[in-house]
Steps between C-alpha positions, in 0.01 A plus 500: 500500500485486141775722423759299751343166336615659141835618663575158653417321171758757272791428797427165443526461146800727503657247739443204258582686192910454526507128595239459188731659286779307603384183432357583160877664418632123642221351232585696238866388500449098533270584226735727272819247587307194368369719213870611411586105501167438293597730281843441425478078496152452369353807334816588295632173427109411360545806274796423409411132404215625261705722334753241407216272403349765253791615333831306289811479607592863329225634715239551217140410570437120403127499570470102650766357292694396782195314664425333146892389534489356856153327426626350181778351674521144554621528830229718606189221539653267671606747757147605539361171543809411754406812697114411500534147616693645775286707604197314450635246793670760697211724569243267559743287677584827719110601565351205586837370735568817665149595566451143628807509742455817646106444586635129684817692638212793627281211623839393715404575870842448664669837470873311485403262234347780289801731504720197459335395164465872404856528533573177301326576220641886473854365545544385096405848423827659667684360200601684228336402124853374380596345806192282557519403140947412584274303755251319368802368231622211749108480618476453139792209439388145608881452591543767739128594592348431826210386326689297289293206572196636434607616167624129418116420622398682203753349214788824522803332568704807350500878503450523147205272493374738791494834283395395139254783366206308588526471857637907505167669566395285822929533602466892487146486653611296794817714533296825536234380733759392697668776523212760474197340708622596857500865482129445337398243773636756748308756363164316461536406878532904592138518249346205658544701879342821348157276516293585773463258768160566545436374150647191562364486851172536327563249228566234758200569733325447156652132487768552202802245524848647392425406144212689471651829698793466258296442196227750536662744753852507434568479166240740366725763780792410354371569113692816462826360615502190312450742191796687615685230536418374148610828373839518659572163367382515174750765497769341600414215304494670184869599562607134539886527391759410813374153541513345114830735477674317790390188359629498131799611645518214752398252220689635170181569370298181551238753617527852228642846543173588372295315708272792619419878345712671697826279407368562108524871584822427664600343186419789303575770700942340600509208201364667206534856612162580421367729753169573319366157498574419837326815586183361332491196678529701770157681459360209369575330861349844625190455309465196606530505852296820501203322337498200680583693855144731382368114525611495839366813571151496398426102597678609833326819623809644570368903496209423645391647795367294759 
């Protein structure tokens, strides 16, 4: 009996050995075609980019001369400071809001309703950066918006009194939540079903009311994707360029082609020609968004295992 038991277990493992080894061949090329894309747009480029930003324009090595030109710039500050307002209101305006709807939009019982509103607020997202921002320049215009009205309410009776620098940072802020939010409200919904029922079911024989499920339940789940969230954002805030581009050129430059870091490495790079320095604005954004996103990472949990 024991040798047909050890002959039955080598058939069998000899008849699972060929599907095995197709699917790990099938593995091994989504993984090598998205490291062939890594490598060629984000591995190379990044190399690239910090060997312009370490050598002159003749090639030879300039040690951090080209980072002591961009930060001695007068430009460069206020770009920084335009960039961090915005993001200071857009991520905390994107955590606490999206978190917020999709727990209520979760808490929604009637399966019509909830799809509805998931639908609504994922719709914004199917339009492109430039033409949401094309968009939002008659939403923008007391004379032409729909909200034209409301924007009277607040003392804007013109488009340029809309989009002077001060009132940029919330502009851009509400512009990318409302473009941006749905796909993450979508996405927090799909985290909020991986909860167990029988955690909540337990929570409520307990007596907790929705606030308290959501509060000491829900959110603590949903730790790890509200840092990933964060991180995705911060990085696409740090690149902030197409909507303060579209909107100097919309205004004849009521609002500055160098608004943000990337149009000042724009403005190096095609204005002055000087591909070094927009290189090391380039890594600085990298830095940057690298230290902050390790923030994210840490506070967040996000490699932990549960």
């Amino acid at each position: 009996m024991t040798v047909v038991a050890e002959a039955a277990a080598v058939a069998g493992r000899a008849a699972i050995r060929p599907p095995v080894r197709r699917r790990n061949a099938m593995s091994y090329g989504f993984v090598s075609l998205y490291a062939a894309l890594a490598l060629a747009f984000g591995i190379l480029p990044t190399l690239y980019a910090v060997y312009l930003a370490f050598t002159d324009a003749e090639g030879r090595f300039a040690g951090v001369a080209n980072f002591s030109k961009v930060v001695d710039d007068f430009r460069f500050w206020p770009a920084v400071r335009h960039v961090a307002f915005y993001l200071g209101i857009w991520l905390v305006a994107l955590v606490v809001l999206v978190t917020l709807l999709a727990v209520v939009v979760h808490a929604i019982k009637v399966r019509w309703l909830s799809r509805t509103l998931r639908f609504v607020f994922y719709l914004p997202g199917a339009l492109a950066g430039a033409s949401s921002v094309l968009l939002w320049l008659f939403v923008l215009d007391p004379t032409a918006s729909p909200v034209g009205g409301l924007l009277k309410l607040f003392g804007f009776d013109s488009f340029v009194q809309v989009i002077v620098p001060g009132n940029l940072p919330v502009i851009f802020a509400i512009i990318a939540f409302w473009t941006g939010a749905g796909g993450w409200i979508v996405i927090m919904y799909g985290a909020l079903n991986n909860i167990s029922d029988d955690v909540m079911e337990a929570a409520r024989m307990d007596g907790a009311n929705p606030v308290q499920i959501a509060w000491n339940i829900q959110l603590p789940m949903l730790r790890k994707w509200i840092s990933y969230m964060g991180i995705m954002s911060l990085a696409a805030g740090t690149q902030l360029f197409v909507e303060p581009q579209l909107l100097s050129q919309a205004s004849n430059a009521i609002v500055p082609n160098d608004y943000s870091l990337n149009q000042l490495a724009y403005q190096y790079a095609f204005q002055q020609n000087d591909f070094n320095g927009a290189a090391a604005i380039s890594l600085l954004l990298l830095v940057i968004a690298l230290a902050l996103s390790a923030v994210f990472v840490t506070r967040g949990g996000l490699f932990e295992r549960d």
